[in-house]
C-alpha positions as a LaTeX table, in Angstrom:
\begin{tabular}{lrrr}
\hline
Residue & $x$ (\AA) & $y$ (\AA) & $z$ (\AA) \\
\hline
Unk1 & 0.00 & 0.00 & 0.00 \\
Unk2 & 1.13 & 3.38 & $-1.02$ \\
Unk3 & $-1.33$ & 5.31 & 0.55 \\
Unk4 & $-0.77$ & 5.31 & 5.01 \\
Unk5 & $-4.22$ & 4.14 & 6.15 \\
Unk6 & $-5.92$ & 6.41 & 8.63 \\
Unk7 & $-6.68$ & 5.60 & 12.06 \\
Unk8 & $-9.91$ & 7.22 & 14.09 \\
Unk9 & $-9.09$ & 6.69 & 17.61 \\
Unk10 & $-12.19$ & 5.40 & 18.70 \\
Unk11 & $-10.93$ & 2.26 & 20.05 \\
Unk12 & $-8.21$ & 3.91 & 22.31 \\
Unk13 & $-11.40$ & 6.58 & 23.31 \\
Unk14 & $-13.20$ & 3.74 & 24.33 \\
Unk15 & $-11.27$ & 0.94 & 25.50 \\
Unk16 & $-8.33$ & 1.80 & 28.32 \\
Unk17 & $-6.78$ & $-1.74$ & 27.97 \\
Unk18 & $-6.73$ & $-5.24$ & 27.09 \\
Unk19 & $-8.96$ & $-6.54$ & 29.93 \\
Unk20 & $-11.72$ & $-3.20$ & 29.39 \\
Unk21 & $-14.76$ & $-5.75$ & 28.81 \\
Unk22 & $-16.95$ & $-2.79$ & 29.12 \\
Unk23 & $-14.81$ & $-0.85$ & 26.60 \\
Unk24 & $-14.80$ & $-3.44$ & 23.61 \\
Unk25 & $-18.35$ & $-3.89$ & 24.15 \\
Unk26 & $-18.76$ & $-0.20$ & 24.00 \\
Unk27 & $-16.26$ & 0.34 & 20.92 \\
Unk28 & $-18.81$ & $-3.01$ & 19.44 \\
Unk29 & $-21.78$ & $-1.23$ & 19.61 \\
Unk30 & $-19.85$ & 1.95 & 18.14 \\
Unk31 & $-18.79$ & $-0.31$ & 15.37 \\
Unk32 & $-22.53$ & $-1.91$ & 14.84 \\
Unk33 & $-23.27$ & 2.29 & 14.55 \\
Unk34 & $-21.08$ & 2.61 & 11.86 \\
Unk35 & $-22.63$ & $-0.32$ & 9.88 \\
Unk36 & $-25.93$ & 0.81 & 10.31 \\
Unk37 & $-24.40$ & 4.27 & 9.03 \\
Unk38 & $-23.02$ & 2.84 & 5.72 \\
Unk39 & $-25.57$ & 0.61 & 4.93 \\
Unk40 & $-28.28$ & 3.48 & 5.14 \\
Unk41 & $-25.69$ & 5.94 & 2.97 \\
Unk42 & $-25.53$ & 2.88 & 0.77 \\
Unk43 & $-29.14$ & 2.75 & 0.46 \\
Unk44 & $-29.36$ & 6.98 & $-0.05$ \\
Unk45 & $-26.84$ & 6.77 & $-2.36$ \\
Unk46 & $-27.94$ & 3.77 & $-4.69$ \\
Unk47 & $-24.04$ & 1.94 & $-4.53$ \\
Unk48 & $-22.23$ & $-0.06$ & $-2.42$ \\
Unk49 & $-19.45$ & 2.32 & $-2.63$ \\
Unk50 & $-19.12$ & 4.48 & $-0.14$ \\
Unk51 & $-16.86$ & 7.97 & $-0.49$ \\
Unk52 & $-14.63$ & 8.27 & 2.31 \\
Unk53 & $-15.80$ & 11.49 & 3.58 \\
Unk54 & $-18.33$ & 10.45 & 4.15 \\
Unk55 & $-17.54$ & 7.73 & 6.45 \\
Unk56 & $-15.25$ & 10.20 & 8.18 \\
Unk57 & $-17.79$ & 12.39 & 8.68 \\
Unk58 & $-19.66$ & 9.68 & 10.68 \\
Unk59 & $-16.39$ & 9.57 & 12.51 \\
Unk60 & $-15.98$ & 13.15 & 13.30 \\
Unk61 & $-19.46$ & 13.35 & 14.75 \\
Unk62 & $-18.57$ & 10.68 & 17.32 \\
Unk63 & $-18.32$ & 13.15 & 20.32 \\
Unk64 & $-16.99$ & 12.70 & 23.85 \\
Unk65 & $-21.13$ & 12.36 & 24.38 \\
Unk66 & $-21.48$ & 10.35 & 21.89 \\
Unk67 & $-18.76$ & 7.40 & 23.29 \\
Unk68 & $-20.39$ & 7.90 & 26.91 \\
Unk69 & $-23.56$ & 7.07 & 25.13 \\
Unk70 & $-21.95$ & 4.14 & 23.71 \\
Unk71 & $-20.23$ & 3.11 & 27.20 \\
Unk72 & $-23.61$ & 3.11 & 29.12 \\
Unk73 & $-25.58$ & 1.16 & 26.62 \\
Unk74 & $-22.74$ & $-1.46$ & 26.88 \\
Unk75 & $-23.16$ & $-0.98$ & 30.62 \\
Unk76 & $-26.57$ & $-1.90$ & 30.47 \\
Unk77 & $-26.11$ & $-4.69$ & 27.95 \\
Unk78 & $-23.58$ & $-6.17$ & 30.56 \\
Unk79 & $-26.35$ & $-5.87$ & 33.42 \\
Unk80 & $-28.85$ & $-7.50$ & 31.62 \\
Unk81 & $-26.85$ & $-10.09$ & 30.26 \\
Unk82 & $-25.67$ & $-10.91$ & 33.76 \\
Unk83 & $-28.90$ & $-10.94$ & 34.94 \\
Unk84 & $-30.13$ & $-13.22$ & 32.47 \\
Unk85 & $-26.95$ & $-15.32$ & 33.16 \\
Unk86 & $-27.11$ & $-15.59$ & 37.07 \\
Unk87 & $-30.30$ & $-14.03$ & 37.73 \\
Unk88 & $-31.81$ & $-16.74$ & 39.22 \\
Unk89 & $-28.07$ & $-17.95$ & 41.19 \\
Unk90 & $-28.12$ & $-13.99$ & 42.78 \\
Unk91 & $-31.82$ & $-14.49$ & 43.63 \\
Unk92 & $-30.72$ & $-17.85$ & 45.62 \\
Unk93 & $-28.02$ & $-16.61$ & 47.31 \\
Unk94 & $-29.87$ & $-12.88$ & 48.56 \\
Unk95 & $-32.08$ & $-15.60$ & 50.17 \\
Unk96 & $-29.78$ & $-17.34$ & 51.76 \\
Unk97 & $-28.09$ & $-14.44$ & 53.07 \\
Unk98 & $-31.36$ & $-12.84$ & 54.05 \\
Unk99 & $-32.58$ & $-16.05$ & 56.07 \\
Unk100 & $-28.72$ & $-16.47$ & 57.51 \\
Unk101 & $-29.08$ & $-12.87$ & 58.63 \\
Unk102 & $-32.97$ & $-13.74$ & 60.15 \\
Unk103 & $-32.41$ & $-16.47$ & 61.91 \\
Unk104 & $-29.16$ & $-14.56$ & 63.56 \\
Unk105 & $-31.32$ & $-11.75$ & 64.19 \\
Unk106 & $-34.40$ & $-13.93$ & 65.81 \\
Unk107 & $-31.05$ & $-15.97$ & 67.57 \\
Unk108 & $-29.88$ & $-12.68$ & 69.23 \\
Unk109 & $-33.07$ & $-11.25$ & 70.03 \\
Unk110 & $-34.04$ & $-14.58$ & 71.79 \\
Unk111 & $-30.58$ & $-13.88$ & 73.80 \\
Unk112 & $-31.98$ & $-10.51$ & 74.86 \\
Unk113 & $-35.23$ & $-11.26$ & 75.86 \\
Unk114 & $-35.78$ & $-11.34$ & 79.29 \\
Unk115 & $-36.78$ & $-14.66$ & 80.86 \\
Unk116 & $-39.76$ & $-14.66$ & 83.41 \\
Unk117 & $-37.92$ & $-14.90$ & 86.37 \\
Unk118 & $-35.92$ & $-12.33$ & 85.66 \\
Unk119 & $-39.01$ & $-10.37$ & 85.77 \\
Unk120 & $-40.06$ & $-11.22$ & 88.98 \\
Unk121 & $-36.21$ & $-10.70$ & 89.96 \\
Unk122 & $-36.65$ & $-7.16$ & 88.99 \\
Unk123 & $-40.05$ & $-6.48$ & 91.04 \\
Unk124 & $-38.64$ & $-8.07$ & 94.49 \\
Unk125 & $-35.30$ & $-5.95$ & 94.00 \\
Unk126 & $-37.15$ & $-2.90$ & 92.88 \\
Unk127 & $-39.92$ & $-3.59$ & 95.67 \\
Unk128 & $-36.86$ & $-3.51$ & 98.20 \\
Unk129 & $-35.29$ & $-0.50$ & 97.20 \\
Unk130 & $-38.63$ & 1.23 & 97.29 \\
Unk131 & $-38.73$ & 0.34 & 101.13 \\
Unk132 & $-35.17$ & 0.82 & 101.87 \\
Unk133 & $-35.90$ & 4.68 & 99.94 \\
Unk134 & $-39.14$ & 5.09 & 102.50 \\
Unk135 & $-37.10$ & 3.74 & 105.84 \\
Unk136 & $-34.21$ & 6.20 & 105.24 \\
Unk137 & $-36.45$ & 9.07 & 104.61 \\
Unk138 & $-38.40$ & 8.23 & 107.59 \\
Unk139 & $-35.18$ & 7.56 & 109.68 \\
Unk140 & $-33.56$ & 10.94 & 108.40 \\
Unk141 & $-36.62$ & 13.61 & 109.63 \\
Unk142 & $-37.48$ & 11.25 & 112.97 \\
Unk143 & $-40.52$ & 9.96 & 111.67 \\
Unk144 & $-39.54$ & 6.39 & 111.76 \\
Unk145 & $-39.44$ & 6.50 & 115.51 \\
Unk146 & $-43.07$ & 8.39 & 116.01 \\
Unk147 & $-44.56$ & 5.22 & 113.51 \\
Unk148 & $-42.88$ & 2.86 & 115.63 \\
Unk149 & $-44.07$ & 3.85 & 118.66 \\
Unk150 & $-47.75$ & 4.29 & 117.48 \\
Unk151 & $-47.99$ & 1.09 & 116.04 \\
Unk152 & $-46.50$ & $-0.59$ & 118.91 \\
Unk153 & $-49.02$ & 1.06 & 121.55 \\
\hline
\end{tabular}
């Protein structure tokens, strides 16, 4: 070739590295654009050949918009495919964790709950400090003796 072929830069716009999945799906659905593009101009123009111009002006118009555009459908395309893939396994598994985490939470709460005779534990002691409270009140202002010796008359 005697002519140095051109390059866009779409890829590298696209695609950071080897291992971008999300990128070459993106830079895909750029490339499944262009297609569509040539095969309509092919249509408009009644040939199968194409000037070059005009595929670079396709080209030209793919803005910094344009490739986010591009990198969110693939986005999407890799959700959906996912979920169709493993759908159901993800569904399984936020089960399981969900019941793990309820029967944890019912295991804990169970722990926590007070037990009836701790109950009762907590109405004797509470009954006793009330009448410890009343005997040192009384025994501070000397009423305790003046109810002892009236009842005791």
């Amino acid at each position: 070739m005697t002519e140095e072929m051109k390059h866009s830069g779409v890829y590298e716009r696209l695609v950071d590295n080897d291992h971008d999945f999300l990128g070459q799906v993106a830079y895909s659905i750029y490339k499944s654009r262009k297609r569509d593009f040539i095969i309509r101009k092919q249509k408009e123009l009644g040939t199968s050949i194409i000037p070059a111009e005009v595929v670079d002006e396709f080209i030209e118009d793919q803005t910094d918009y344009t490739l986010r555009l591009y990198k969110a459908q693939a986005d999407t395309l890799s959700r959906a495919f996912l979920d169709s893939s493993y759908g159901d396994e993800i569904a399984k598994e936020k089960e399981r964790i969900a019941q793990e985490y309820r029967g944890k939470y019912e295991k804990l709460a169970d722990a926590v709950k007070p037990s009836f005779w701790y109950g009762v534990l907590q109405g004797v002691v509470s009954s006793f400090l009330f009448v410890l409270a009343g005997y040192i009140i009384l025994k501070m202002n000397g009423s305790w003796d003046i109810l002892l010796s009236n009842l005791f008359k």
